[in-house]
C-alpha positions in Angstrom: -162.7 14.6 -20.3 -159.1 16.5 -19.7 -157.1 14.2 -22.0 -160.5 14.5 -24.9 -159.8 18.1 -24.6 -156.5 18.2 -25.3 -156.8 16.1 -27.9 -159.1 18.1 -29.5 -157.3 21.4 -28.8 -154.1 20.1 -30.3 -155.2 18.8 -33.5 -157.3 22.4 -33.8 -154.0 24.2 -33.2 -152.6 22.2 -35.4 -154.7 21.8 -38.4 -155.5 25.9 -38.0 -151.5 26.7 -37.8 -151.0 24.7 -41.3 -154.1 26.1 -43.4 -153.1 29.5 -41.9 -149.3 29.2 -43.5 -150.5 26.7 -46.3 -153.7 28.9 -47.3 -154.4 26.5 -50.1 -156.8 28.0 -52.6 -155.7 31.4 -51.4 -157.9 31.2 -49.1 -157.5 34.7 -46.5 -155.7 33.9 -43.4 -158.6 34.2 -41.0 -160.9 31.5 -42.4 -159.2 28.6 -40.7 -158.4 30.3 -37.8 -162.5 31.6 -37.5 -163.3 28.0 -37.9 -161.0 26.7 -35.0 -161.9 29.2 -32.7 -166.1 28.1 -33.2 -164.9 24.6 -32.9 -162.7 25.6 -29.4 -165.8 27.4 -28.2 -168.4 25.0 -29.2 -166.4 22.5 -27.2 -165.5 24.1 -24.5 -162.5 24.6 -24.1 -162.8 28.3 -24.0 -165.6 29.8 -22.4 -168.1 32.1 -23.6 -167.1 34.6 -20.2 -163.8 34.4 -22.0 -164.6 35.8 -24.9 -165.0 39.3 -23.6 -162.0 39.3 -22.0 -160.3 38.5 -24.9 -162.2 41.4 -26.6 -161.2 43.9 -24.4 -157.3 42.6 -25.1 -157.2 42.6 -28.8 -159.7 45.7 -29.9 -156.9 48.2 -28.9 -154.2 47.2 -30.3 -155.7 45.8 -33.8 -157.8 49.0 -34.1 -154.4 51.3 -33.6 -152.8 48.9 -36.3 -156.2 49.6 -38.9 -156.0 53.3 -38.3 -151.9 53.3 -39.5 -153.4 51.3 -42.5 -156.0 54.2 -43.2 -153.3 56.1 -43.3 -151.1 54.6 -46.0 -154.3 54.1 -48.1 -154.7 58.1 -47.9 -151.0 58.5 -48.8 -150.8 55.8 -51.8 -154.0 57.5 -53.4 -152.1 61.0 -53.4 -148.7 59.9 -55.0 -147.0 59.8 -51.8 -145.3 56.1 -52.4 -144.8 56.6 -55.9 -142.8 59.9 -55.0 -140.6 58.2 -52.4 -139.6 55.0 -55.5 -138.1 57.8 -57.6 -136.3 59.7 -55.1 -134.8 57.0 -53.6 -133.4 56.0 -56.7 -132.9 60.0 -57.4 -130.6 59.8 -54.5 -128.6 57.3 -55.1 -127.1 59.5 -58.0 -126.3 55.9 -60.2 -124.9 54.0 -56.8 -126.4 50.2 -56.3 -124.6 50.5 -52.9 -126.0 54.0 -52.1 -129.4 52.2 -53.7 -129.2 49.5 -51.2 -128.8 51.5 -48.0 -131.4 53.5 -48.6 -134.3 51.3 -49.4 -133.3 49.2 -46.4 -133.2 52.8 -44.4 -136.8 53.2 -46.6 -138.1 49.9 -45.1 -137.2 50.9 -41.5 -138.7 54.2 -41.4 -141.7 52.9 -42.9 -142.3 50.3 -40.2 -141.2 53.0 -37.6 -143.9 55.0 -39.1 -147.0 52.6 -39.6 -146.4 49.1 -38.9 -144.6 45.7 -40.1 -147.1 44.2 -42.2 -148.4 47.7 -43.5 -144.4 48.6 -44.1 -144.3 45.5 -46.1 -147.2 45.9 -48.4 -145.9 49.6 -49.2 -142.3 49.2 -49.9 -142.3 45.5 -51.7 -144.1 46.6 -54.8 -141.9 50.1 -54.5 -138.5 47.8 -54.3 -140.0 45.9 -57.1 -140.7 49.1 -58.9 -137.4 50.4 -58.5 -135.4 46.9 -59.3 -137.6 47.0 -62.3 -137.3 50.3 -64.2 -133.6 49.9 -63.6 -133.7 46.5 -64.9 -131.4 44.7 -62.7 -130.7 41.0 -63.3 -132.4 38.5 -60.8 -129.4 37.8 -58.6 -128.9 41.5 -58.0 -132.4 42.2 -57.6 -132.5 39.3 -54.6 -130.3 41.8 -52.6 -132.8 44.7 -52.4 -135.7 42.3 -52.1 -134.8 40.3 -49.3 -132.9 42.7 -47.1 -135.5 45.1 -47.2 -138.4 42.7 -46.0 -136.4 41.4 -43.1 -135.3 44.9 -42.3 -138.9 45.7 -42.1 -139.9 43.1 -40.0 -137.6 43.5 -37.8 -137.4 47.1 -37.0 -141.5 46.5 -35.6 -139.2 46.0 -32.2 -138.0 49.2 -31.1 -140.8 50.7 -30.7 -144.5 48.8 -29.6 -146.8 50.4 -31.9 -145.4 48.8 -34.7 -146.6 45.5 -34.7 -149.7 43.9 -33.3 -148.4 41.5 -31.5 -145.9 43.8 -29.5 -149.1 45.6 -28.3 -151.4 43.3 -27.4 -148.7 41.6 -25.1 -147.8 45.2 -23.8 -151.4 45.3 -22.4 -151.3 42.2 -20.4 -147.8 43.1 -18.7 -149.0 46.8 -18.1 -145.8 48.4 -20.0 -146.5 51.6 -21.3 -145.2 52.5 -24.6 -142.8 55.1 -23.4 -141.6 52.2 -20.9 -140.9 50.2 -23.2 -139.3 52.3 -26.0 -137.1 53.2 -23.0 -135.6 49.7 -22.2 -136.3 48.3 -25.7 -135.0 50.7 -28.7 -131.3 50.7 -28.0 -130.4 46.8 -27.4 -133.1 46.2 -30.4 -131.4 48.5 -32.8 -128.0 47.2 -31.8 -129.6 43.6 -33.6 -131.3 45.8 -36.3 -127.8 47.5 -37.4 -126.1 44.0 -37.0 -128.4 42.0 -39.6 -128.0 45.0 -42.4 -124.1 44.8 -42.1 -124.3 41.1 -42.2 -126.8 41.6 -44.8 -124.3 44.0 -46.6 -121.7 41.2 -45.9 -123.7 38.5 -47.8 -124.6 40.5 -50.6 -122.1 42.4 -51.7 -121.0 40.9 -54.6 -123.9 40.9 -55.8 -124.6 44.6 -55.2 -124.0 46.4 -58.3 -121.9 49.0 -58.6 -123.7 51.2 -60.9 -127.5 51.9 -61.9 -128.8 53.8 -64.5 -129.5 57.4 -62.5 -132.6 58.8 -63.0 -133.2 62.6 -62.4 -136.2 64.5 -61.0 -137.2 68.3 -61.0 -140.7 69.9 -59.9 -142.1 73.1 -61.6 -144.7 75.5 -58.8 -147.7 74.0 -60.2 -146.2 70.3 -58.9 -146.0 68.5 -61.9 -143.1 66.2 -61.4 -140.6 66.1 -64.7 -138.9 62.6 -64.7 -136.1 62.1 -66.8 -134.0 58.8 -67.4 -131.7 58.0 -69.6 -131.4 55.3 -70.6 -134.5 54.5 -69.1 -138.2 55.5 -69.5 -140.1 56.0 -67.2 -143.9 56.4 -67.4 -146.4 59.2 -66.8 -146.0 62.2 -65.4 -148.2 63.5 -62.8 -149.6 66.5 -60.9 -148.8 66.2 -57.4 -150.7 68.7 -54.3 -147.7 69.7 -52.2 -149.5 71.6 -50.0 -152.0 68.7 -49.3 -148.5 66.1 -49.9 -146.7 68.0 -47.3 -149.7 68.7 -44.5 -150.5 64.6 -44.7 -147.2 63.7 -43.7 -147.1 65.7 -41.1 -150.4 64.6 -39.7 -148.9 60.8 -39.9 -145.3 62.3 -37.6 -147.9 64.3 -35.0 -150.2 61.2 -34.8 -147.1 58.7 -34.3 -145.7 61.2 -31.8 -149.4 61.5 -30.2 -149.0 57.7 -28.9 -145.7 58.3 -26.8 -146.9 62.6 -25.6 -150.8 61.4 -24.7 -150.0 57.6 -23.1 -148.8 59.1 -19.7 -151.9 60.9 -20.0 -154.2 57.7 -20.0 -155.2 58.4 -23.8 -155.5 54.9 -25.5 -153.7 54.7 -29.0 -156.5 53.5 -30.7 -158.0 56.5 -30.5 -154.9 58.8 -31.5 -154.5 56.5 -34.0 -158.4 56.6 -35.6 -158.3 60.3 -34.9 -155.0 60.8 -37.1 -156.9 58.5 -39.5 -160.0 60.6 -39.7 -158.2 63.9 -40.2 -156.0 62.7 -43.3 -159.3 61.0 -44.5 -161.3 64.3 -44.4 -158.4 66.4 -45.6 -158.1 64.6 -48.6 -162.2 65.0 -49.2 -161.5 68.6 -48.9 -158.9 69.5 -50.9 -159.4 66.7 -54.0 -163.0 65.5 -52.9 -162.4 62.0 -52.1 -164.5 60.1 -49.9 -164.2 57.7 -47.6 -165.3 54.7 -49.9 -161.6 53.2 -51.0 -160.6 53.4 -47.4 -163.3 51.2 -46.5 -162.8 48.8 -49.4 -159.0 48.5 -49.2 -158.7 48.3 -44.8 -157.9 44.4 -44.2 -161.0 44.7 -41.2 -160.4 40.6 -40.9 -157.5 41.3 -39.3 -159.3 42.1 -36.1 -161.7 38.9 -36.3 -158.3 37.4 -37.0 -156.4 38.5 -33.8 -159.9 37.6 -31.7 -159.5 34.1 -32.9 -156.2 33.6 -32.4 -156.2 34.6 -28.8 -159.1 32.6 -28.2 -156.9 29.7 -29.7 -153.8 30.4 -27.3 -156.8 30.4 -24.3 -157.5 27.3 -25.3 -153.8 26.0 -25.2 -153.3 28.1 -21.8 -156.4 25.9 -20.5 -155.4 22.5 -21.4 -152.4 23.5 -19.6 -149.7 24.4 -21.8 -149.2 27.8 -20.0 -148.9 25.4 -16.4 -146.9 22.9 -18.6 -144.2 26.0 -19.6 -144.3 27.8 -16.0 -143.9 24.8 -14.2 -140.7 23.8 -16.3 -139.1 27.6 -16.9 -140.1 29.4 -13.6 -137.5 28.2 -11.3 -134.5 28.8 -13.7 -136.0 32.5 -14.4 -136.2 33.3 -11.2 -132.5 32.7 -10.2 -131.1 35.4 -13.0 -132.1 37.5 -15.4 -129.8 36.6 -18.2 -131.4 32.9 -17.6 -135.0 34.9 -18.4 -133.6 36.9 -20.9 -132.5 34.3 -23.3 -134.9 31.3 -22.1 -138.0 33.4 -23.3 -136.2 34.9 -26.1 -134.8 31.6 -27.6 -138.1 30.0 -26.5 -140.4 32.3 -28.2 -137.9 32.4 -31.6 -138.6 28.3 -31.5 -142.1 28.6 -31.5 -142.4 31.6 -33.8 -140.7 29.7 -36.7 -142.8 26.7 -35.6 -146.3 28.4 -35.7 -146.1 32.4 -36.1 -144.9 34.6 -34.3 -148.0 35.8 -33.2 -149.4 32.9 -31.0 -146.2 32.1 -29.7 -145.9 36.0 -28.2 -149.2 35.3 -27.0 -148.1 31.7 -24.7 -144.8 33.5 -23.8 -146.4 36.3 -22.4 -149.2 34.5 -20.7 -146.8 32.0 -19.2 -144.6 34.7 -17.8 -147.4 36.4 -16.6 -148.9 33.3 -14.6 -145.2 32.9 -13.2 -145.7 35.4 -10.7 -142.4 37.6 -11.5 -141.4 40.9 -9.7 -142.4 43.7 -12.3 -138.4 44.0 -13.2 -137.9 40.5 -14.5 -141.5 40.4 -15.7 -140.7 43.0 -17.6 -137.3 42.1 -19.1 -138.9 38.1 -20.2 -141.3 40.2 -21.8 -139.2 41.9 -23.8 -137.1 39.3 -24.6 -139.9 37.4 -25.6 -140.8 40.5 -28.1 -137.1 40.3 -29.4 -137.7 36.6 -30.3 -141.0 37.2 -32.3 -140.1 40.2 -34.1 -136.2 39.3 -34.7 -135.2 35.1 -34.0 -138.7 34.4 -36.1 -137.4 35.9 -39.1 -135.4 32.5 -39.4 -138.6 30.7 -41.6 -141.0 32.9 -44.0 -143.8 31.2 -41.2 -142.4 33.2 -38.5 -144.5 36.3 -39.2 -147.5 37.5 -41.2 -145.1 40.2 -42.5 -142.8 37.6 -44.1 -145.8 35.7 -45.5 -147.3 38.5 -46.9 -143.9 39.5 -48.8 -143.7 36.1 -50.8 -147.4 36.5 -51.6 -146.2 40.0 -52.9 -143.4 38.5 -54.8 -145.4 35.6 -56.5 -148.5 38.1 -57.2 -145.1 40.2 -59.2 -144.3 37.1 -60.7 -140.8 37.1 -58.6 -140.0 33.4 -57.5 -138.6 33.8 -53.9 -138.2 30.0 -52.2 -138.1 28.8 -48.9 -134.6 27.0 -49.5 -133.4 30.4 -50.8 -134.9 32.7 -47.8 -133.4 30.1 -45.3 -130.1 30.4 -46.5 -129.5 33.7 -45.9 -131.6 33.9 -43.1 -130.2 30.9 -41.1 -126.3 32.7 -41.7 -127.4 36.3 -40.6 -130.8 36.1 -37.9 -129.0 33.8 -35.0 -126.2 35.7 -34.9 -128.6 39.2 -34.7 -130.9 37.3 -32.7 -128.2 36.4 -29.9 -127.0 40.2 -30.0 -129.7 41.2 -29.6 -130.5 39.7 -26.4 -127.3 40.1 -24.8 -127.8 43.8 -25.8 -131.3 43.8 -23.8 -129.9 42.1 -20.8 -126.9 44.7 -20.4 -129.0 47.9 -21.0 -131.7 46.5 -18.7 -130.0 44.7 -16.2 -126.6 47.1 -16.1 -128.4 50.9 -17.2 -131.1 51.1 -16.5 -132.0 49.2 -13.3 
């Protein structure tokens, strides 16, 4: 019966892992994976009495991740990403260098304020907005485009609010968030500031040196004047500042909410949905729209989505690949922590580019947890794990939902992006970044702060 079940849970994985990367038809991501979780369950391989456990995992941190969607819904209907296009190229007062810093500066805030995959669906179309109007030729356009998606995807590690994965795996490991933005944000940014310069390295000759500027001004009753020369740009638009400038700071106070209220045992779904609800009903107020876009436009699958991807990993963890992974790694973990360090880390980057980055978080932190580690090295092989999905999967547009999302972006904008072209860059720039990155973690860990 063992051996039938393994059977059956490998060629569910596998068949689900595909169709989810494949999605042939377009189908949505969470159709194959609905389908092999009812099939896992039906079976059982993963119990019913499982399923509530896995509830009480995933409904956090997916719920946290909706609300910071909410939010950028709010903000896109009130001119907010529109606003930050122009200035950026504003700013850049006719420099493609200047340019470049600071949309990949754009595309780390942005995750640093909402999440990866949100970051990526607001500042691809602005990127391909900007590259656009200032009608750069494609091989200088590939520059901005690809540097600023795997900036974004990337900078989810410093802190764990900013991707879903880092959450759920920060609830079964009991690190808090201040915890781990303590032992995590400088050796992760020390990787983040390494893959821009050797970003910066690759690209610049095709960086050019000059745009076309364009230059903004905004009379009291905030209509914004845009002038370009020698380009035109479209309408002009009235703009609520005081409504603009109250939003955004709603969206600082509510990020800031999750590290001030988590000593205080205050979950972050409900700072986040609270945050949510307030830029929601301000918006009502002061230009009387409801609730009903919000509704429409929130991806709500992805929580049905997460839910069946755990209960896939269950399944996997009960045929024995967790017992299969502790049983080989444990012992070698256990005699130092740079072994743990980069064993998970390299381990977890393998299986990332493999199958997602979001399983594979899942089986490393399980299988660490099941090893039995004091909280110090449990805690570093987490994290090192993290660093591995959110930086070493970046080597394959599979590794992440964030880099899948981008080339749907790209081929919805009619911008051809392949997987030969994204793997030459990326298989130059992410090991190096990736192997910084860990060594960076197992000093500041390891030599600081313990």
């Amino acid at each position: 019966m063992l051996d039938t079940s393994i059977t059956i849970m490998l060629v569910v994985f596998t068949i689900t892992i595909i169709l989810m990367l494949w999605r042939p038809y377009g189908i949505n991501e969470t159709v194959p994976t609905t389908i092999g979780a009812i099939v896992v369950l039906l079976v059982g391989i993963v119990s019913w009495n499982d399923v509530l456990g896995i509830l009480s995992i995933v409904s956090g941190p997916v719920l946290t991740i909706l609300s910071t969607i909410m939010m950028t819904i709010v903000l896109e209907s009130i001119g907010f990403f529109r606003w930050v296009a122009l200035n950026v190229v504003n700013q850049s007062k006719g420099s493609g260098l200047k340019l470049y810093l600071y949309t990949n500066l754009l595309c780390f805030l942005m995750t640093m304020l909402f999440n990866n995959d949100g970051s990526i669906l607001i500042t691809t179309p602005i990127i391909i907005h900007i590259v656009t109007i200032l009608r750069l030729k494609p091989h200088q356009m590939f520059p901005y485009i690809l540097s600023g998606a795997l900036i974004a995807t990337a900078a989810s590690a410093p802190i764990a609010v900013s991707n879903i994965s880092n959450l759920i795996a920060l609830k079964i490991v009991g690190l808090s968030l201040n915890s781990y933005i303590n032992m995590m944000f400088v050796p992760s940014m020390i990787g983040i500031l390494l893959i821009a310069y050797l970003l910066y390295l690759y690209f610049r000759k095709n960086i050019p040196n000059k745009i076309p500027t364009i230059q903004i001004r905004f009379n009291s009753e905030g209509t914004d004047f845009l002038h370009a020369h020698p380009l035109k740009v479209m309408d002009d638009e009235k703009i609520d500042w005081k409504l603009f400038k109250v939003c955004i700071l709603v969206v600082i106070l509510t990020r800031a909410g999750f590290f001030a209220l988590a000593p205080l045992g205050v979950a972050t779904e409900w700072i986040g949905l609270a945050g949510a609800m307030i830029l929601i009903l301000l918006r009502w107020y002061k230009l009387g729209k409801g609730i009903v876009d919000v509704v429409k436009k929130t991806p709500w699958h992805v929580l049905l989505f997460a839910f069946n991807m755990y209960v896939l990993v269950y399944g996997l963890r009960n045929i024995g690949l967790n017992e299969f992974i502790v049983r080989s790694l444990r012992e070698i973990i256990i005699q130092d922590p740079f072994n743990a360090t980069f064993i998970m880390g390299l381990l977890t980057s393998f299986l990332s580019n493999i199958f997602n980055n979001l399983p594979a978080v899942m089986i490393g932190t399980l299988s660490i947890n099941d090893m039995n580690l004091d909280t110090q090295l449990l805690q570093l092989t987490y994290l090192s794990s993290v660093i591995g999905a959110d930086i070493g999967s970046l080597l394959t547009p599979a590794g992440t939902l964030a880099t899948l999302i981008w080339m749907f972006v790209l081929k919805k904008h009619a911008i051809k992006v392949t997987w030969g072209q994204y793997m030459k860059v990326t298989f130059l720039v992410i090991p190096i970044g990736l192997i910084v990155s860990l060594l960076s973690l197992y000093v500041w860990v390891v030599w600081v702060i313990y």
